[in-house]
N, C-alpha and C positions, 0 to 999 in steps of 0.2 A: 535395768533402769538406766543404768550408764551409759549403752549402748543407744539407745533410744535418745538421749539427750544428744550424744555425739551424733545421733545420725540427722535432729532437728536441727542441731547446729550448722552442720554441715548444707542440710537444705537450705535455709536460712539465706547463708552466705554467699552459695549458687543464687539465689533467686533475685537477692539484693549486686551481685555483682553482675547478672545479665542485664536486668530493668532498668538500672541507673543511670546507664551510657546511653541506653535505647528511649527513654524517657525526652530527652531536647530533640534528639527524630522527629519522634512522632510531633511534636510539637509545630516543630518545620512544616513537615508531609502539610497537618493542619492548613497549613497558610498558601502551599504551592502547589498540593498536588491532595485533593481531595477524594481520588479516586485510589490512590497509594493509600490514605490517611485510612480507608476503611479496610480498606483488606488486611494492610500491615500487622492490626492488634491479632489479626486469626493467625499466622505465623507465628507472631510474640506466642499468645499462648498454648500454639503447641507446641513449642521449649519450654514453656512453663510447666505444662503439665508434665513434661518428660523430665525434669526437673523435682519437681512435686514426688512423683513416683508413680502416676494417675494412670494406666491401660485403659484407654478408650475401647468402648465395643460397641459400633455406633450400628443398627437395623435404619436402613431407609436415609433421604437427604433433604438436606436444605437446598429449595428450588433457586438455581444462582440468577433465571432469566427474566424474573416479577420479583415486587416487593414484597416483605415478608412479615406476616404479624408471629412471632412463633408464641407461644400461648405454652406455659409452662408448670409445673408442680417445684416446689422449690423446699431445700433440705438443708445446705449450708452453704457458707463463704464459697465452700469448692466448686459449686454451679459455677461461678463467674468465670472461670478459668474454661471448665470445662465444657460448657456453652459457646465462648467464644472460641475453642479450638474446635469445635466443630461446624464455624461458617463464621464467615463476617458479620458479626453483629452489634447492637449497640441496648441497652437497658434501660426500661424504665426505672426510675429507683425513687425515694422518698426524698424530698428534700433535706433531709439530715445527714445523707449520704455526705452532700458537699459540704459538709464541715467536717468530716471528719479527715484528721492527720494523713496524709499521704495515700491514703485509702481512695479522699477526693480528686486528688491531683490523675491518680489513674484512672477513675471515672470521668472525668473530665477528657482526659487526651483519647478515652473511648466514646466520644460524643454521646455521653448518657444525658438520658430526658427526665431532668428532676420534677416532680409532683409533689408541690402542698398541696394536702388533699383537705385544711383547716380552713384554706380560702377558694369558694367557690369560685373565682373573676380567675385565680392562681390557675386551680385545675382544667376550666373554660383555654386557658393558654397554653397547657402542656400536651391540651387536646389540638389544639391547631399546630403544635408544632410537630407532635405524633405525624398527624396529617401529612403534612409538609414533609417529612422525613422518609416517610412511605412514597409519597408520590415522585420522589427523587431517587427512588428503588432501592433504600436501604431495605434491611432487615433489624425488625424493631421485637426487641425480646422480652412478654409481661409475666412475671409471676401472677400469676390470678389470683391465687389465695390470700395475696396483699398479706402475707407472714410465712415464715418456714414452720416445716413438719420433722417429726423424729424420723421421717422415712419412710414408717411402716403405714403409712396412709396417705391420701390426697386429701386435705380438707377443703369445704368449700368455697367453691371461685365467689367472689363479689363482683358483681354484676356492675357494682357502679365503675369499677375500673375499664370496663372494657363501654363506658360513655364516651373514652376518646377518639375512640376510631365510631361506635353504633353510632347513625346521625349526624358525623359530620360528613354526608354526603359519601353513602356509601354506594347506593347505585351509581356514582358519578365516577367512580375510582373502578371499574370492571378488571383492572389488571392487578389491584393488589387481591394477595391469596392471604388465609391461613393453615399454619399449618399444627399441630402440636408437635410438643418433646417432652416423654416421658422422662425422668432422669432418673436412676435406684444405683447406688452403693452397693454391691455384692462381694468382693470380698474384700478383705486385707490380710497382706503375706500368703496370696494365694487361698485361705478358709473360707470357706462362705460364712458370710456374716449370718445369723441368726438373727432373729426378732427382737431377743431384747442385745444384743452388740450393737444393732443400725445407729441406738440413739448416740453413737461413741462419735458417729462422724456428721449427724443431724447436728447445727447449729442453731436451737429455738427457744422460744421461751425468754426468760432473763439472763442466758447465758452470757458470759464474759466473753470477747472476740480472742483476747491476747490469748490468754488459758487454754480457750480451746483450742483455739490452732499450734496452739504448741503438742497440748496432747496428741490432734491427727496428726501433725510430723514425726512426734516420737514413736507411732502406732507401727510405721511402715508403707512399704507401697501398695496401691487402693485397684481396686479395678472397679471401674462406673458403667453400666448400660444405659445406652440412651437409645429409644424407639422413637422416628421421627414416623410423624402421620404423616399419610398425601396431602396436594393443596386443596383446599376448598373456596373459591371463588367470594370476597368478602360480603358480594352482592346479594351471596344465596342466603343469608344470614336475613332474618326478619326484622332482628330489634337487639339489643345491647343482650336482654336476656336469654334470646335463644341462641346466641353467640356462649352464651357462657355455657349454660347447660349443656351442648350439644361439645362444646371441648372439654369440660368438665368429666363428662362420661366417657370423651378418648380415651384423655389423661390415667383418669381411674385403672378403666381398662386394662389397660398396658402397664402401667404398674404393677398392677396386680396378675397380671403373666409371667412379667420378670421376675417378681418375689417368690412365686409358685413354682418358678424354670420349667411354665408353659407357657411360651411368651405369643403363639399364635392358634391356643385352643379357644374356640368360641366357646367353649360350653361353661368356660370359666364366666362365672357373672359377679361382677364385686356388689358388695351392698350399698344403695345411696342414702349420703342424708337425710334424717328425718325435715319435713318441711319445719319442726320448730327448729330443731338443731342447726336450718339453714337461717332463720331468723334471729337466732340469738349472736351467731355470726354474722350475720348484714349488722345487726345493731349494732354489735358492741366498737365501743370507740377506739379509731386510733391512738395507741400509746408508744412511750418513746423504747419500749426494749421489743417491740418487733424490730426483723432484720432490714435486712437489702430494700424491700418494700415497706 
């Protein structure tokens, strides 16, 4: 137990004494050099992650020569880091995001796209900036699930989120791709995690941020798989809905290889949600202890 404290501590201190200095940078970069401003956070967080204690084991890439929708499964706080050390990118995230303590200030110097999703006119605007942002060839990174999972599942994408790129003139944009990103947690301290340890480093539900995160520090160092898809051309996509489906069953997919460590058997077939169990999820309302999204 002591050990584990000291070694949270220890991260802690690391993380708070690299970010703090490099925080009025990025700030800079922002105002003079917009093309430094994006790259630079993927640097940052790969000292962070190295930091952290996080072993990346990245299959496939983020395409650097088109703009990028990456389309995502999302588990905890550790995606942020982890995501971003694996390409320059920037996050769609909830607008509650930017209140919160220092949490916003780094979303913010990583030109995150805030969405209320409570004011239609709100989200109409986060959709044009999406837009805007894509067509200036960043790479824009959504959790579809619009909440986190214990890990051991994908649950299902909402459709309405991906309104901001379906429609707004998608045939008109031929150069932006998407692509997904599997993300799974497999071990810590070298063990492979089991099915019920995932939910130790899952951050979902009504869970506390401070708490947990202390406990995945005092846990040890993590090793992440991330399976990146090819790109698929935004145009091929029909409608907001068949965007989601068709990454939704990537995402799946590939998750459920990396959990099984058969990460390129087809034969492997995960099971999809029931059509009610996708409707009780469309419905149910945004509240304030979902995550990142």
């Amino acid at each position: 137990m002591a050990h584990g404290s000291l070694r949270a501590s220890a991260v802690l201190s690391g993380f708070f004494g690299f970010t703090l200095p490099l925080m009025p940078m990025q700030a800079l970069l922002l105002k003079v050099s917009p093309d430094a401003a994006r790259r630079f956070p993927n640097w940052y967080h790969k000292n962070v992650c190295r930091i952290l204690g996080i072993t990346l084991k990245i299959e496939g890439a983020v395409v650097e020569d088109k703009p990028v929708l990456l389309v995502c499964n999302h588990t905890s706080w550790l995606d942020i880091p982890v995501l971003s050390a694996l390409a320059p990118v920037s996050f769609v995230a909830k607008l509650e995001v930017g209140s919160w303590p220092f949490v916003s200030a780094l979303a913010r110097l990583q030109r995150s796209v805030f969405v209320d999703r409570t004011r239609r006119q709100a989200t109409g605007d986060a959709a044009s900036e999406i837009m805007r942002r894509l067509r200036q060839g960043d790479t824009i990174v959504l959790f579809a699930e619009g909440t986190s999972s214990d890990g051991n599942r994908v649950l299902p994408f909402k459709t309405s989120l991906f309104g901001a790129v379906a429609g707004q003139g998608m045939s008109d944009n031929p150069d932006v791709v998407v692509q997904t990103a599997a993300v799974v947690y497999t071990h810590v301290r070298g063990v492979p995690l089991s099915r019920a340890d995932r939910p130790r480093i899952g951050w979902y539900g009504d869970m506390e941020m401070t708490s947990h995160a202390w406990g995945v520090l005092k846990s040890g160092p993590i090793t992440v798989t991330i399976k990146v898809g090819p790109p698929v051309p935004l145009s091929e996509f029909r409608d907001r809905k068949d965007l989601a489906i068709k990454t939704e069953r990537a995402v799946r997919s590939a998750v459920l290889g990396i959990l099984r460590g058969r990460p390129e058997d087809s034969a492997l077939v995960p099971v999809e949600p029931t059509q009610e169990i996708r409707r009780q999820k469309l419905a149910s309302p945004q509240v304030r202890s979902e995550k990142w999204t």
